[in-house]
C-alpha positions in Angstrom: -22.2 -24.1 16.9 -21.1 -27.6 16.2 -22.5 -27.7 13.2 -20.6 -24.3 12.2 -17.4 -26.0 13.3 -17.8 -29.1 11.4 -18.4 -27.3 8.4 -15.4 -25.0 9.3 -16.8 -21.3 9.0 -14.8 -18.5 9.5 -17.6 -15.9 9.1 -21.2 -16.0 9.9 -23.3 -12.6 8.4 -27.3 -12.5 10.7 -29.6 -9.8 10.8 -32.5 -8.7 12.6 -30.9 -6.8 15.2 -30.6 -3.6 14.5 -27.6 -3.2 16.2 -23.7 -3.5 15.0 -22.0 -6.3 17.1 -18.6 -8.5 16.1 -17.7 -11.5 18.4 -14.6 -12.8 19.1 -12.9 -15.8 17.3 -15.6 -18.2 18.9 -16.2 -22.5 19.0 -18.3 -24.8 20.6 -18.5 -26.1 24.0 -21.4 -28.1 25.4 -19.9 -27.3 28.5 -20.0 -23.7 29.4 -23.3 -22.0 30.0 -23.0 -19.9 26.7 -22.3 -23.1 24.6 -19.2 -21.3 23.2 -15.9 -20.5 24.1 -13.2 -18.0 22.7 -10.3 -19.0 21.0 -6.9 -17.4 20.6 -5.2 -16.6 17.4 -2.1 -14.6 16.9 -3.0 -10.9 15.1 -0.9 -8.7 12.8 -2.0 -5.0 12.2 -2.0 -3.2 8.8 -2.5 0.8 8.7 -4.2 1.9 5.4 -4.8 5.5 5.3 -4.5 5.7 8.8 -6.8 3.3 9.6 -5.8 -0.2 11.4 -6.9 -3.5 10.5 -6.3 -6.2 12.5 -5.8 -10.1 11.1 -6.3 -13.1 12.4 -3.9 -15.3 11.6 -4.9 -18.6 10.1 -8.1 -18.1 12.5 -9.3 -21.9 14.0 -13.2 -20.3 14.9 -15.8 -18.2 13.9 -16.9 -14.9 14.0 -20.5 -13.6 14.1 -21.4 -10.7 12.9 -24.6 -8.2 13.1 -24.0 -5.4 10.9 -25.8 -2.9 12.3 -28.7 -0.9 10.5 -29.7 0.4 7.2 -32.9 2.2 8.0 -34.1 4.8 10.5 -34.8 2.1 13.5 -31.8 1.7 16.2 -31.7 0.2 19.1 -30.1 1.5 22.3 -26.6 0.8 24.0 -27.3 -2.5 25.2 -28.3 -2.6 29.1 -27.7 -6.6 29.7 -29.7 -9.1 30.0 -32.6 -9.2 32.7 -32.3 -11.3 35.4 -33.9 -14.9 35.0 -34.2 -14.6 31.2 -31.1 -16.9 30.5 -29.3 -19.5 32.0 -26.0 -17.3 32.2 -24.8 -14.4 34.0 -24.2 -10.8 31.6 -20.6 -11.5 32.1 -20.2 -15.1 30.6 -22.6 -13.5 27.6 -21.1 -10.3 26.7 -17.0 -11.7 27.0 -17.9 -13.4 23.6 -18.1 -10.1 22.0 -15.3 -8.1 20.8 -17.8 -4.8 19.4 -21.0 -3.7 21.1 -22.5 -1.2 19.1 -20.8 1.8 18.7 -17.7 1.8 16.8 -14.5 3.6 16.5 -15.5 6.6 15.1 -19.1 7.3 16.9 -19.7 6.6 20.0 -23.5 5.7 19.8 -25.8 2.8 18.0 -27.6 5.9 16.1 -25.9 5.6 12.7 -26.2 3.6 9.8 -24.1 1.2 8.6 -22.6 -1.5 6.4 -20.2 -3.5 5.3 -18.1 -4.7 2.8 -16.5 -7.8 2.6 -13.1 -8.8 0.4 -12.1 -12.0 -0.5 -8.7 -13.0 -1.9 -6.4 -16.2 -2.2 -4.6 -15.4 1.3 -7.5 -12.9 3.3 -10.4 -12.2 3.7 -11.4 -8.4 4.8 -14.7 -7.1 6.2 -14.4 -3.1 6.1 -17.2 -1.3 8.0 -18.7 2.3 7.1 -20.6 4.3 9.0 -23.0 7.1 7.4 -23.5 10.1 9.4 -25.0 12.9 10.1 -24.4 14.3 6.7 -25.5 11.4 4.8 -22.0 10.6 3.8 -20.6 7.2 4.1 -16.9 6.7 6.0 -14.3 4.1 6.6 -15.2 3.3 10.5 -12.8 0.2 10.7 -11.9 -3.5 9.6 -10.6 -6.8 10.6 -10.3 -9.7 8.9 -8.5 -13.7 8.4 -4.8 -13.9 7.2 -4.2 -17.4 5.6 -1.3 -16.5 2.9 1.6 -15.8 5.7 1.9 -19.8 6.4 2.1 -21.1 3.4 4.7 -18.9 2.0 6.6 -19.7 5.9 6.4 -23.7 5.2 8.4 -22.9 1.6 11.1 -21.1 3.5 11.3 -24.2 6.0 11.2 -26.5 2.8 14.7 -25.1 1.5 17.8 -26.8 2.3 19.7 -25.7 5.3 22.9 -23.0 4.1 25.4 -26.1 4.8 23.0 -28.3 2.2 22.6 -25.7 -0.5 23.7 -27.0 -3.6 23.9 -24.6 -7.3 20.7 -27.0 -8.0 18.7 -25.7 -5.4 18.7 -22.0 -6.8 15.3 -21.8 -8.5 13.8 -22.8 -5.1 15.3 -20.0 -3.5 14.6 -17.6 -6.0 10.6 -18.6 -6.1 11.0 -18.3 -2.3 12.1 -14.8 -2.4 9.4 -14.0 -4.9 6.9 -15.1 -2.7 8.4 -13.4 0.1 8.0 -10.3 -1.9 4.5 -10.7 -1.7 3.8 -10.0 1.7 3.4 -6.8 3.3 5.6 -5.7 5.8 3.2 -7.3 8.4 2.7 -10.3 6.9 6.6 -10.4 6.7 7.5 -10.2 10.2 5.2 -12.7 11.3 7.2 -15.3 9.3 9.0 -17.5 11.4 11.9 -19.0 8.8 12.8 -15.7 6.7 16.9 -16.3 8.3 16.6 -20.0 6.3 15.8 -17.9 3.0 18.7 -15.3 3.9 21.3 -17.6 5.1 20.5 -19.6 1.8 21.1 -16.9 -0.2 24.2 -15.8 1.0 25.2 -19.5 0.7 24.5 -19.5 -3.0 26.9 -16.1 -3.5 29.6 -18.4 -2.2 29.0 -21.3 -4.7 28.8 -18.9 -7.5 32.7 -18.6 -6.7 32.0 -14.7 -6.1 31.2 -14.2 -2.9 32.5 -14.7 0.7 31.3 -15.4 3.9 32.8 -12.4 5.3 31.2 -10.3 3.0 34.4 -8.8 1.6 33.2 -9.7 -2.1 29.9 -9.0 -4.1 28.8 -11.7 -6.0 27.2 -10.8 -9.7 23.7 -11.2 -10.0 23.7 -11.2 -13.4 27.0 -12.9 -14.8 26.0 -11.8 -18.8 26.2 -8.0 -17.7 29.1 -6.0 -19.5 28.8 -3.0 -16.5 27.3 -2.4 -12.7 27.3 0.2 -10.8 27.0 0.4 -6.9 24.1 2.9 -6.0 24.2 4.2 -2.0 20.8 4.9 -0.2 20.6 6.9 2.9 18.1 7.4 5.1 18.9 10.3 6.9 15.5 10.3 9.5 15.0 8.8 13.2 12.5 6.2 12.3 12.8 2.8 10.3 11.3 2.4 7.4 10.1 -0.5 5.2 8.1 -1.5 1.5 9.6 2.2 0.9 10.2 3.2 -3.1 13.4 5.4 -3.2 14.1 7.3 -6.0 17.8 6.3 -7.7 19.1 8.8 -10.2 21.8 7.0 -12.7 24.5 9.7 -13.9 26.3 9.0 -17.3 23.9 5.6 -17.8 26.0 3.3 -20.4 24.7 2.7 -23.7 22.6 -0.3 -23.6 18.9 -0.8 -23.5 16.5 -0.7 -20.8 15.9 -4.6 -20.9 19.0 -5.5 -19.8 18.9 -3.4 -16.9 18.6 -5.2 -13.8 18.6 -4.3 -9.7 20.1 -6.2 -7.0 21.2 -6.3 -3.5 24.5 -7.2 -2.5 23.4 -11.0 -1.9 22.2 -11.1 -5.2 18.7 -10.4 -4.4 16.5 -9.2 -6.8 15.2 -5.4 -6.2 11.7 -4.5 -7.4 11.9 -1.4 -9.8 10.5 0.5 -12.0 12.0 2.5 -15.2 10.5 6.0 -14.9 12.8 7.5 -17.7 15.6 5.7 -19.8 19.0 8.1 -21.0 21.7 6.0 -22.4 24.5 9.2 -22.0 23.0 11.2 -19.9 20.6 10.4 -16.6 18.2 7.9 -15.8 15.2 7.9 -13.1 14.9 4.6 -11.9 12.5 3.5 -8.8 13.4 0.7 -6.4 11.2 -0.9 -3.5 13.5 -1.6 -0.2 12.5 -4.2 2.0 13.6 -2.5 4.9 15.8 0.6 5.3 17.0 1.5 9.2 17.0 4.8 10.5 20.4 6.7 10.6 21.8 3.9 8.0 22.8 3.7 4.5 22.7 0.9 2.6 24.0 -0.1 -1.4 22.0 -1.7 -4.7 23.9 -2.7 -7.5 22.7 -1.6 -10.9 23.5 -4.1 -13.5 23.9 -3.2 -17.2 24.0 -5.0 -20.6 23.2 -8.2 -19.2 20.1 -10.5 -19.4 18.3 -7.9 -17.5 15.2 -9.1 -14.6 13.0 -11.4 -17.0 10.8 -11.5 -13.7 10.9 -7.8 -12.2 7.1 -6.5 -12.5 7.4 -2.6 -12.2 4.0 -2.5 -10.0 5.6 -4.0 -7.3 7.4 -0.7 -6.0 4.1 0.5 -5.1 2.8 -1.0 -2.3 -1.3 -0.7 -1.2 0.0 2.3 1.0 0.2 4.0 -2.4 -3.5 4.5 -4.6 -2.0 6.8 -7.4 1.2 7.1 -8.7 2.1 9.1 -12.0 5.0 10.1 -13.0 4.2 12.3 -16.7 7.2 10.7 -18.7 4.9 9.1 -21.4 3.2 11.9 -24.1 -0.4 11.1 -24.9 -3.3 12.2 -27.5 -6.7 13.6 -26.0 -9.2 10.6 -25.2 -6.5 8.3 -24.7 -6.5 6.5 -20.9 -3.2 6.1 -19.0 -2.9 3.6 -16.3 -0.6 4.7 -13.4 2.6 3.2 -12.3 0.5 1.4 -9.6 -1.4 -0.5 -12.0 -4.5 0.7 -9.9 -5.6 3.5 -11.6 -6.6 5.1 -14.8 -7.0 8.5 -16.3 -8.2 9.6 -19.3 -6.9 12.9 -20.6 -9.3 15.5 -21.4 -8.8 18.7 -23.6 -5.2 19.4 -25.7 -2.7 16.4 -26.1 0.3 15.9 -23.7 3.9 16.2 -24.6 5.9 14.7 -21.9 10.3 15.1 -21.7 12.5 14.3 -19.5 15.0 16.6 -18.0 15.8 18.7 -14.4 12.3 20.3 -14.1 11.8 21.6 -10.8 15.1 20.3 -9.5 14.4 16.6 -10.0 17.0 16.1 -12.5 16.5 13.2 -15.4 12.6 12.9 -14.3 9.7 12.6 -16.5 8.0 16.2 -17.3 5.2 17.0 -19.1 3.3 21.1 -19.4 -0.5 21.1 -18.9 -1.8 23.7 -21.2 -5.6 23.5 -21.7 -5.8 20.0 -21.1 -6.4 17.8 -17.7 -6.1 13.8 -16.6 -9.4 12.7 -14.8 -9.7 9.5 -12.6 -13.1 7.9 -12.1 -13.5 5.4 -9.3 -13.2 6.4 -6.0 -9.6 7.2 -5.2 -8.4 7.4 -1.4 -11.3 4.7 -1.1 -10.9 3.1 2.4 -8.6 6.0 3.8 -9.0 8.2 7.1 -6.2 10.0 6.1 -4.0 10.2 2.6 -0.6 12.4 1.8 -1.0 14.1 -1.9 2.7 15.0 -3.0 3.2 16.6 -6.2 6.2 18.4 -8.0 5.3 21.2 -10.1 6.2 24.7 -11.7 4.5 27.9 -12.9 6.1 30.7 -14.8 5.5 33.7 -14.1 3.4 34.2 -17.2 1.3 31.1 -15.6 0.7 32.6 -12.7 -0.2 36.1 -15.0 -3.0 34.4 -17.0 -4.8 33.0 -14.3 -8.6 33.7 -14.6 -9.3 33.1 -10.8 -8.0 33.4 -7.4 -6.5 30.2 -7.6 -5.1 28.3 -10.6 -6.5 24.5 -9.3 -3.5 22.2 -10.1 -5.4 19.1 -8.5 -8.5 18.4 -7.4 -10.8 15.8 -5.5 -14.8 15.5 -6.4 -17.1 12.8 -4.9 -19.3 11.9 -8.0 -22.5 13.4 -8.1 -21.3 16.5 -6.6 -20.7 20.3 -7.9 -17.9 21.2 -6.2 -15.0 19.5 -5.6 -13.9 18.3 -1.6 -10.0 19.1 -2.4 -8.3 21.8 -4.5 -4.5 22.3 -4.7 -3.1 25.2 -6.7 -1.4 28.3 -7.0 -2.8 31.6 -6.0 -2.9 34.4 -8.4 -2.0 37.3 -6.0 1.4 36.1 -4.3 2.1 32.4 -6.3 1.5 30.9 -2.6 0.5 26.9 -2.7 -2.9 26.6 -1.2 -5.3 24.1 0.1 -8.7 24.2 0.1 -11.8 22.3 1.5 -15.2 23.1 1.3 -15.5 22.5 5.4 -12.3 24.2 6.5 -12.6 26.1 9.7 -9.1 28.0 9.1 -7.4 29.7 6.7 -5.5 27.4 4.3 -1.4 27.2 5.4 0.7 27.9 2.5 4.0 28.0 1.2 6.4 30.0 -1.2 6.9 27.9 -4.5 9.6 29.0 -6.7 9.0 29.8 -10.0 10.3 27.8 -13.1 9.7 27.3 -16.7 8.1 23.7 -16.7 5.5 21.4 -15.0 5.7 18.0 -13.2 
């Protein structure tokens, strides 16, 4: 152990014991019996696919970790340890640990497992699967270090206090922000200076000679812009959200290009987005990422027009980790080709007939990207949903009657979800032939699929 915290490890990997165990953030001490001693850290939580993971932040020890078995052999729950055959009591031993055998899913030692470790700039992740009893391999749980949340708190305490803020000081407010953005919603709320960064923004409105303190005026975030338009979001539900992409429609957009489009709050804050279709004349689909968005409240972005546009805006940021696959059909494509997805995540090639994608009101989304499937499909390799318990698939569509008609099935499979290697797929959404119901189906469902009346229209999404 000294050794280990001289060197400063945050994770130690053994073997041998074929048995999963995890200790808590540990250090020396000659002192105690046990030679170690737990150390406290604060923790944030992130839920991924309905699976928590907890951080440590900026974590001072180590953890050790035994990650279970690979092969047939497994040893027991553990009993203790026999009297006499160490110099401390099963209580000293055992408070080190934070798993012991087990895990979250299954409640025995009798399962394989492993583990997969992620490093990045800011974290380090270990995610643990279990295999069971039908040699198929899930997400069990994670934890893991959280070092990017304190450097991006000592910028904020870096800038000038509101009273200080000079015109000069703007680009260090702006790269604050950005690295703000960053962070998850987790990560955010753990950040002790975040008011500095507001109260420094709202202090640079004022300089800009457009703004007050009282909020009566809204500065312009982008002084070259010829037009702006306020643009109200409401959410209408009894919970708080946050890192949530809202979908903005633009009526009668003015007649200027894209690239000088740019999103804003009303402190001049920049708002991720993302262009899904652009209609000088007519409507636009634009998608924004809000920081936060209380319940029962409404809140208004300004759409600027004309102007230098958001040199800095990348589009993928709308779409948080929360999000694996996001496509929104408003880009035709030839057979082979490979589209990446507006998360930057993912990519499928189309397969079969080209793709002729339009934008228009298609099943009541009006000004979206649309594009018919006729003979044709887009396939994802990789393992989509990876690292998920649970995952939400949302899609807008349409059949015609004369869709529904020429079905050769029982069900006409819209989308569908196949582990590779396998025949048949684990997931199939699509359209019964009989009645035009929506249906669900999975190989190991117990029930009936629930269903739902879809109306019938003359395009797809």
């Amino acid at each position: 152990m000294p050794l280990i915290d001289e060197l400063d490890v945050d994770l130690v990997l053994q073997g041998h014991d074929h048995y999963w165990t995890r200790t808590e953030e540990l250090a020396s001490d000659p002192d105690s019996p046990v030679r170690a001693k737990r150390l406290k850290s604060d923790v944030i939580t992130e839920v991924i696919g309905g699976i928590k993971i907890d951080y440590k932040v900026d974590q001072r020890g180590t953890v050790f970790v035994t990650p279970g078995t690979a092969g047939s052999k497994h040893y027991g729950q553990m009993q203790g340890i026999a009297e006499g055959d160490a110099p401390f009591g099963n209580e000293e031993y055992l408070d080190l640990f934070d798993r012991l055998g087990g895990g979250v899913r299954f409640s025995s030692n009798s399962y394989e497992s492993f583990l997969e470790v992620l490093v990045t700039d800011g974290r380090l992740t270990v995610n643990r699967h279990e295999v069971g009893s039908n040699d198929k391999a899930s997400f069990a749980e994670g934890f893991g270090i959280d070092r990017g949340i304190t450097p991006v708190d000592e910028q904020l305490a870096a800038l000038p206090k509101a009273a200080g803020i000079k015109l000069t000081d703007e680009p260090a407010v702006a790269a604050a922000r950005a690295a703000v953005r960053t962070l998850t919603k987790a990560q955010r709320a753990h950040l002790a200076h975040l008011d500095r960064l507001e109260a420094a923004e709202a202090a640079l409105g004022e300089l800009h000679g457009t703004a007050s303190s009282d909020g009566s005026d809204v500065a312009w975030a982008d002084p070259e812009a010829t037009e702006r338009q306020p643009l109200t979001v409401t959410n209408d539900q009894r919970r708080d959200l946050a890192d949530v992409p809202v979908r903005l429609q633009i009526a009668h957009t003015p007649e200027v290009p894209a690239d000088t489009f740019a999103l804003a709050t009303s402190r001049s804050v920049p708002v991720p987005f993302e262009i899904e279709t652009w209609a000088p004349g007519g409507t636009s689909v634009v998608w924004a990422k809000l920081d936060e968005l209380p319940k029962r409240s409404s809140q208004v972005v300004w759409a600027y027009f004309g102007g230098r546009g958001a040199t800095t805006n990348d589009p993928r940021d709308v779409w948080s980790r929360q999000f694996a696959l996001v496509e929104h059909f408003a880009n035709s494509a030839s057979s082979g080709d490979v589209l990446v997805d507006a998360t930057g995540r993912a990519a499928g090639t189309l397969v079969g007939a080209d793709l002729e994608s339009a934008s228009g009101s298609a099943a009541g989304l009006t000004g979206g990207g649309t594009a018919r499937f006729d003979g044709s499909r887009l396939q994802y390799g990789g393992n989509i949903g990876k690292n998920t318990r649970e995952f939400t698939l949302s899609v807008v569509l349409s059949m015609t009657p004369e869709d529904v008609a020429g079905l050769t099935g029982g069900m006409g499979t819209l989308v569908a979800r196949k582990a590779a290697g396998e025949d048949d797929p684990a997931l199939q959404l699509g359209i019964r032939k009989a009645d035009g119901l929506v249906q669900t189906l999975t190989p190991s469902a117990a029930r009936p699929p629930r269903s739902r009346r879809t109306a019938n229209r003359t395009s797809s999404r």
